[in-house]
Structures are given as structure tokens and as C-alpha cells.
C-alpha positions in Angstrom: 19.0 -51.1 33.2 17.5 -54.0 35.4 19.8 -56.2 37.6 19.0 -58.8 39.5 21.2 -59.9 42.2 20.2 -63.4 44.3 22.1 -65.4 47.0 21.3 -67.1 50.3 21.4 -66.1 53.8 24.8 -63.9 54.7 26.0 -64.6 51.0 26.9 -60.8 50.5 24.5 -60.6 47.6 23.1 -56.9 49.6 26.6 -55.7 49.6 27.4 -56.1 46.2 23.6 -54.8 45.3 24.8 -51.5 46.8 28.0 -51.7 45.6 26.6 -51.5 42.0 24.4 -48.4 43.3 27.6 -46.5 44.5 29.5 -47.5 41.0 26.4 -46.2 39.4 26.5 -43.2 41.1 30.1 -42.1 40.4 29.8 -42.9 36.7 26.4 -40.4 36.8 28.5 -37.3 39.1 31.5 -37.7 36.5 29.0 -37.7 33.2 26.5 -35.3 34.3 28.6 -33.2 37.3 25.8 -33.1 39.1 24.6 -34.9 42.9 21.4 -36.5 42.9 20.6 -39.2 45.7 19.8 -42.7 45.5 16.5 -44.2 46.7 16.4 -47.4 49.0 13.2 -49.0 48.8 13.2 -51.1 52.0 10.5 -54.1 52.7 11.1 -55.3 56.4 8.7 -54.6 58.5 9.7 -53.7 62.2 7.9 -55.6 64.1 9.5 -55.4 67.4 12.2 -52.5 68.8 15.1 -54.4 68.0 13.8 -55.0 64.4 13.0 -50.8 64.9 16.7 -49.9 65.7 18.0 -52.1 63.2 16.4 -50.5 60.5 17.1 -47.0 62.0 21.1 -48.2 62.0 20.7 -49.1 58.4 19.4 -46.3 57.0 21.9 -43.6 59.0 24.5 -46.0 57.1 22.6 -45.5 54.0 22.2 -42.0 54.2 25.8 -41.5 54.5 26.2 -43.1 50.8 23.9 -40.4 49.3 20.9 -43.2 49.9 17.3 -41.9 50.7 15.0 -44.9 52.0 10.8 -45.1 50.9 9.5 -47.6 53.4 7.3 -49.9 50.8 7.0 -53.6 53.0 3.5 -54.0 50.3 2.6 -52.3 47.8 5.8 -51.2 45.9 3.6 -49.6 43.5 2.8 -46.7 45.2 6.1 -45.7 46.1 7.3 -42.9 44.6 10.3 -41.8 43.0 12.3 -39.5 40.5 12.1 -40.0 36.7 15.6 -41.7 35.7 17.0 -42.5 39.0 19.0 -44.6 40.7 16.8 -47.6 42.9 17.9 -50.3 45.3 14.4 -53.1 46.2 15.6 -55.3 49.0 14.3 -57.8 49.5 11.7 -59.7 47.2 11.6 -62.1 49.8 10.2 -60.2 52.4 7.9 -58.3 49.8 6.6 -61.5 48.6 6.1 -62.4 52.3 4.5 -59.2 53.7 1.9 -59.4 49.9 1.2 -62.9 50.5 0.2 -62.6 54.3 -1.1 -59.2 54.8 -4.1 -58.8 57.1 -5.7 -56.4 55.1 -7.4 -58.0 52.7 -9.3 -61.3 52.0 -6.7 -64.0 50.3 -3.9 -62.6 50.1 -2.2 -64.9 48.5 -4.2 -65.3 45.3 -2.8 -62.3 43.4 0.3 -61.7 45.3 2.4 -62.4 42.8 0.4 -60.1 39.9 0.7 -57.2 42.9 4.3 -58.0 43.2 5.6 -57.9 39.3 3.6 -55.1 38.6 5.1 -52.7 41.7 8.7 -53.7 40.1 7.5 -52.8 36.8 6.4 -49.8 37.7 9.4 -48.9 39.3 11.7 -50.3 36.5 9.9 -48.2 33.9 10.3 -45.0 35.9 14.3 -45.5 37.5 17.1 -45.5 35.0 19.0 -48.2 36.9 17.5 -50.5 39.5 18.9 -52.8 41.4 16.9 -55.4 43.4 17.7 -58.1 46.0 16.6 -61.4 46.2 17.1 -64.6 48.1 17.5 -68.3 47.6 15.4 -70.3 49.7 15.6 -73.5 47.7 18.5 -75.4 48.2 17.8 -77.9 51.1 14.9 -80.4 51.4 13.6 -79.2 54.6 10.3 -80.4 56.2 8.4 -77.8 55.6 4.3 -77.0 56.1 2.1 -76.5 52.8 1.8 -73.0 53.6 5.7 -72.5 53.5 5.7 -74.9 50.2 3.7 -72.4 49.0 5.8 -69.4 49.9 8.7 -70.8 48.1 7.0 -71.8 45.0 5.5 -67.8 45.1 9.3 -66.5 45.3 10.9 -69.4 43.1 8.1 -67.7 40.5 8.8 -63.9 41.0 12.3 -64.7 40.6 11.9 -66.2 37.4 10.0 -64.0 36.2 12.6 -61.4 37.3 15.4 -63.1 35.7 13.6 -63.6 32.4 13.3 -59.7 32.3 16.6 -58.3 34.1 19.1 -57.0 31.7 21.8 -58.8 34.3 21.5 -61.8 36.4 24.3 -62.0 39.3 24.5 -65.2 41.7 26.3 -64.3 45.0 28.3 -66.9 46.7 30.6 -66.1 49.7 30.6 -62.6 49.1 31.9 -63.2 45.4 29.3 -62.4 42.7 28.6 -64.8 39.4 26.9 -63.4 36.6 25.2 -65.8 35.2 23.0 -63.4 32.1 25.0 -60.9 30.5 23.8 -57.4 29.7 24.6 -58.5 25.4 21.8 -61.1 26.1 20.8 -61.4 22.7 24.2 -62.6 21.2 24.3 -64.5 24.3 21.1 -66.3 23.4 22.3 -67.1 20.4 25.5 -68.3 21.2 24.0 -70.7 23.9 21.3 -72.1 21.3 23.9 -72.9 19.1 25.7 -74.8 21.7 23.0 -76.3 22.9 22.1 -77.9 19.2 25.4 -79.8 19.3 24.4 -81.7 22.8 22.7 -84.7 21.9 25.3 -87.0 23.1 24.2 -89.0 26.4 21.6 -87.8 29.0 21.6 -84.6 30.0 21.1 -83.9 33.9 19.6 -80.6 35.5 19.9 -79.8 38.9 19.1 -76.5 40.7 17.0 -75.6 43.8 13.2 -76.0 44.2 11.2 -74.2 42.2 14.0 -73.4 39.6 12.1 -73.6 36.8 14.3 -77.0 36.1 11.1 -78.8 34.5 10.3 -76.2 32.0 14.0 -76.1 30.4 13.9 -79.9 30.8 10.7 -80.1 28.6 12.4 -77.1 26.1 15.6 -79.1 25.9 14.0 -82.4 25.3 11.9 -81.2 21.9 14.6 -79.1 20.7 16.0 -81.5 18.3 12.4 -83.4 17.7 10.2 -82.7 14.7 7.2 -84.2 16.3 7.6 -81.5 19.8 5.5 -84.8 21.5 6.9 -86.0 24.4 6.8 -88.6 27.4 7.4 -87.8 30.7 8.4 -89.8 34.1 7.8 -87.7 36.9 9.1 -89.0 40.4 6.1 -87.8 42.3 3.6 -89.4 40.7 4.9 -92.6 37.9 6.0 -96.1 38.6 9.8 -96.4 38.1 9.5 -98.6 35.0 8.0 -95.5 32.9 11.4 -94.0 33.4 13.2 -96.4 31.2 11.6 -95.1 27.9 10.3 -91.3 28.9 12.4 -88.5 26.9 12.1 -86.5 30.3 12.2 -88.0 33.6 11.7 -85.3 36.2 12.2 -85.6 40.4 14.4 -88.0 40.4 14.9 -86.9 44.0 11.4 -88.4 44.9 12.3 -91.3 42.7 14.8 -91.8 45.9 13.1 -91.3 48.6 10.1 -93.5 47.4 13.3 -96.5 47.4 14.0 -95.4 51.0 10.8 -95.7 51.7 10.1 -99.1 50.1 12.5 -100.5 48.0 10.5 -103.4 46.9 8.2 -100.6 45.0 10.7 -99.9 42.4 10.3 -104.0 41.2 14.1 -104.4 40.7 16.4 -107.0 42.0 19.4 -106.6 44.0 21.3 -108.8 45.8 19.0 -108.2 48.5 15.8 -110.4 49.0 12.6 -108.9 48.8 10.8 -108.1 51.7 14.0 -108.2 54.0 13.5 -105.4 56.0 17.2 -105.7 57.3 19.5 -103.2 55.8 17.0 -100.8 54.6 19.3 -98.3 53.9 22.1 -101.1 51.9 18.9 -102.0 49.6 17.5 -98.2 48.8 21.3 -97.7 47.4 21.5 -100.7 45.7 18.4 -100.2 44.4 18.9 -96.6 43.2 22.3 -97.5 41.5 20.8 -100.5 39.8 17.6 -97.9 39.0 20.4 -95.5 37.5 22.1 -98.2 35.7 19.0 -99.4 34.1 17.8 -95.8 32.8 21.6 -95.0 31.4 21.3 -98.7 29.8 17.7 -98.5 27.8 17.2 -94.4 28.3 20.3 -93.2 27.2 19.3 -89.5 25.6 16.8 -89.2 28.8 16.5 -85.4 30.4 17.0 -85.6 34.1 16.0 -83.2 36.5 17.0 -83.5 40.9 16.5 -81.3 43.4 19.5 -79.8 45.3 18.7 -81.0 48.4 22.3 -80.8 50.3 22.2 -77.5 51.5 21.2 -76.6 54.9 21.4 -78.3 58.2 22.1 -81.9 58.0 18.2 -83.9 59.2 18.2 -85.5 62.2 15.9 -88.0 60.8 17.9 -90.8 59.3 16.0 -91.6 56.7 16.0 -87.7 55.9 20.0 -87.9 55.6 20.2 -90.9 54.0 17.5 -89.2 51.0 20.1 -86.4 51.5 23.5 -88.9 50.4 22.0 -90.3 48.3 20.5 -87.8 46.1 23.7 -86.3 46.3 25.7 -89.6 45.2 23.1 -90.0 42.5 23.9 -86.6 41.0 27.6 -87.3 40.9 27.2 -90.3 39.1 24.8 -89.5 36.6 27.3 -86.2 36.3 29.9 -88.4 35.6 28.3 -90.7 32.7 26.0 -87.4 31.4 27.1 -85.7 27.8 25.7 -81.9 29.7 25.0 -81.0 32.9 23.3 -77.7 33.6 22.5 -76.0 37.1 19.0 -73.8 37.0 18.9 -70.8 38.6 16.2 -67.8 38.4 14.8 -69.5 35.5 18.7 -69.2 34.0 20.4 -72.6 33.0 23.8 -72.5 33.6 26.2 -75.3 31.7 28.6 -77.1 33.8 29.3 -79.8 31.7 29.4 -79.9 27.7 29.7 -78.0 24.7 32.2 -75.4 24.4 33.4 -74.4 28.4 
């Protein structure tokens, strides 16, 4: 047994994860009568003495709970550890941190992710239930560096990959955990296929962090009821506006956005404001989204949508950053509102929040 068990920062997500360990653990002692301990596989590295009595605090906790802890911050697959026992990997975050910037080898980064997957398989095929921690780091827009892009995009990866493989799938939010893939994941499957088939009525949006895996289902869900499989694409980062009006998928429509706020002339549609007025920036990016959005429901109306969530996190101080922020977020609801499904991606997972059978 695999489960996988993400949230964000203070979500609760490690307490549950060893909460499932303990609950393990009694089920074992009443089966089998017998006391065998549970092994902690811990990733942080101590860099300073605080970060070195922090860990020491943790694991005399742990070791109260019948926990023994392997220090493994890179290369989990050396670690060792009984046949059939009970394991507890936190975090892949800072796993896929320490792989991709360790000093002791030449690009790092290149195969992190190949080092990564194969440690946890190694340590999935030896436990008998494992348990492993992971977090979210996807759900604002942030500013960030190409070097931290690339961090996210390495654990938005792992994670799915994770997720596709975990016999469970648990999202953690305030302290209160979401399953969102089921141990029975094959009648699962089937039941959500067959759903699926019978949601071809208006656009479908999907929404979910960066690095979801939101464009992949997008392009699964857009051929599914096509005989040809051939489809056109919009993408926000990189297409005019216009080729959104007649692609099966349109992807980004968060960059869509803030390419408006940026220069709302560039999406060649007229509002009620003059062209080239460069009063009221903000007034003509939302009328031009809405009339954008209006257009696409109009002429694209079985269209696949993916957006960012990008409302998370500390509201910008840039204004034009909070005003890609509202609007993004007003965009969703509205498509939301006109859209036959709605699905949230997470891990790789979609989860239906609107359509079919709830």
C-alpha cells in the first residue's frame, strides 16, 4: 500500500501522514501480536543549530510513537529498511530540493527526478505500507526566478508521477484530509470514464495549480469523444487571441489576461473604450477579457479551458500583479457559471466540481 498525502504550508497534511502510520500500526499489533517499529525517513537537512535542535525535538517525539528515523536528505535509495514494514518519506519537497541542488556532482538537476522516483520505488517495493509527504507549491502566481520555475515544475512532475502510482491520494486542507483517489481505483476509473462520456454539453473549464498536469487531461478530455484524436490548440503563452475562438483546447487562459493588462489593444476587440487610450488601463483589460470570454462561449462553445490558480498566497504589491490576480479569479467564476464541467487538477488527479452525477 502506497499513499500519498499533499497540502500546503501548516495544512496538517504531516499530521495526518503519521496518523495513518499509528492506525497502521495498531491494526499490525492486534493481527500479528507482535511490536515492530516504524521507520521515519527524514529529508531536511540541518543546516544551522536551530534547524539541528528542531530535528533532535522531532525525532524524541517520534521515537515515543514506536518511530525509528534513517536520515536520507538525497539519495533515498540507499536507505535501508525491513522487508514489509511500516515507512513514513517526508518531504518530497525537500528531497527534490536537496537532489536537484546538491554540490556533489556536476548538474544536478538533469536526472534528479529519475534519482528521486527510483529511491521511492525502491522503498515502496521493500515496505508493506508507505506513507509519504508532499507539498503544494503551486497555487499563487508569484514572481519567481527561472531557477525556482524550474523547481516547481520538478515537484509538480514527481507528484504526478506519485499520484498516478499511489494506491490513495489524500489532499489536506486545514487540518481536514480529502481523498481524492480511492484505494478500489479500478472501479473508480471506470465509474469516472463513464461519467465523463455523458459531458459534452458546454465548455468544460480546468483549473488547478502550476504544473498540475491540467494540459495533459485537457488534451485527453478534448479527443475523448473525437474519432479523428486531431486537435487544435490555443495556448495563452504563445497564440494570438483570435485562434481561441475555434481551438478544441484553449490552454493558459491566465496569460491570455495578463497579456490584456498588459496591452489591451493586442487582443483586436472592441469595447467601449477607444483604442490607444491609455486612461483606465485596468477598466479596458476587464472589458476586454469579459468581451474575450463572451466571444469564445459565443463561436467556441464545446472549447477545453485550462487557468492557473493564481489567488493563493500573499496579495502583490504590484498593481498590475493584483489586478492579473481579480481578474483571473473573476474569469474562472464566470466561465464556472456558464461551463457544463468543471474539474480542479491536482497530483495529476482531476477532481469534478461541476457536472455529471455529484
Amino acid at each position: 500500500m502506497m499513499i500519498l498525502v499533499n497540502g500546503g504550508s501548516s495544512s496538517g497534511k504531516s499530521a495526518f501522514a503519521e496518523s495513518l502510520i499509528l492506525e497502521q500500526d495498531k491494526r499490525e499489533r492486534a493481527e500479528e501480536n507482535k511490536t515492530c517499529p516504524s521507520w521515519y525517513l527524514a529529508t531536511m537537512i540541518a543546516w544551522d543549530e536551530e534547524c539541528r535542535e528542531r530535528i533532535r525535538k522531532h525525532r524524541n517525539i517520534r521515537a515515543e510513537k514506536n518511530f525509528r528515523t534513517i536520515e536520507c536528505p538525497v539519495d533515498l535509495e540507499t536507505a535501508e529498511i525491513p522487508a514489509g514494514s511500516r515507512c513514513l518519506l517526508e518531504c518530497v519537497s525537500n528531497l527534490a530540493a536537496n537532489e536537484m541542488y546538491r554540490g556533489d556532482m556536476k548538474n544536478p538537476e538533469e536526472h534528479a527526478k529519475e534519482r528521486i522516483l527510483a529511491g521511492i520505488e525502491k522503498v515502496r517495493r521493500k515496505s508493506g505500507f508507505f506513507v509519504i509527504v508532499t507539498n503544494d507549491v503551486s497555487g499563487d502566481q508569484g514572481a519567481y526566478s527561472e531557477e525556482t520555475e524550474e523547481y516547481r515544475n520538478l515537484l509538480g512532475e514527481i507528484n504526478i508521477a506519485l499520484a498516478g502510482e499511489a494506491d490513495e491520494v489524500y489532499e489536506v486542507l486545514c487540518g481536514i484530509p480529502v481523498k481524492i483517489k480511492t484505494a478500489e481505483k479500478n472501479t473508480a476509473q471506470r465509474e469516472d470514464k463513464e461519467k465523463m462520456e455523458h459531458m459534452t454539453d458546454g465548455i468544460t473549464l480546468i483549473t488547478g495549480g502550476a504544473h498540475q498536469g491540467k494540459a495533459e487531461f485537457a488534451m485527453k478530455r478534448a479527443v475523448e469523444n473525437r474519432e479523428d484524436r486531431f486537435i487544435c490548440a490555443a495556448d495563452g503563452e504563445k497564440t494570438r487571441f483570435a485562434d481561441a475562438f475555434n481551438a478544441e483546447v484553449i490552454l493558459n487562459l491566465h496569460i491570455y489576461i495578463r497579456r490584456m493588462i498588459k496591452d489591451p489593444d493586442e487582443s483586436g476587440l472592441r469595447t467601449e473604450y477607444p483604442a490607444g487610450n491609455e486612461e483606465n488601463c485596468g477598466d479596458r483589460a476587464e472589458a476586454c477579457m469579459y468581451r474575450f470570454l463572451d466571444e469564445i462561449l459565443e463561436k467556441n462553445p464545446a472549447a477545453v479551458i485550462t487557468c492557473d490558480e493564481i489567488g493563493c498566497g500573499i496579495v502583490p504589491v504590484d498593481a498590475d500583479d493584483r489586478l492579473w490576480r481579480e481578474m483571473t479569479g473573476d474569469a474562472c467564476q464566470y466561465l464556472a457559471a456558464r461551463a457544463g464541467t468543471v474539474f480542479r487538477v491536482v497530483c495529476g488527479i482531476p477532481v469534478l466540481l461541476k457536472g455529471g452525477e455529484q
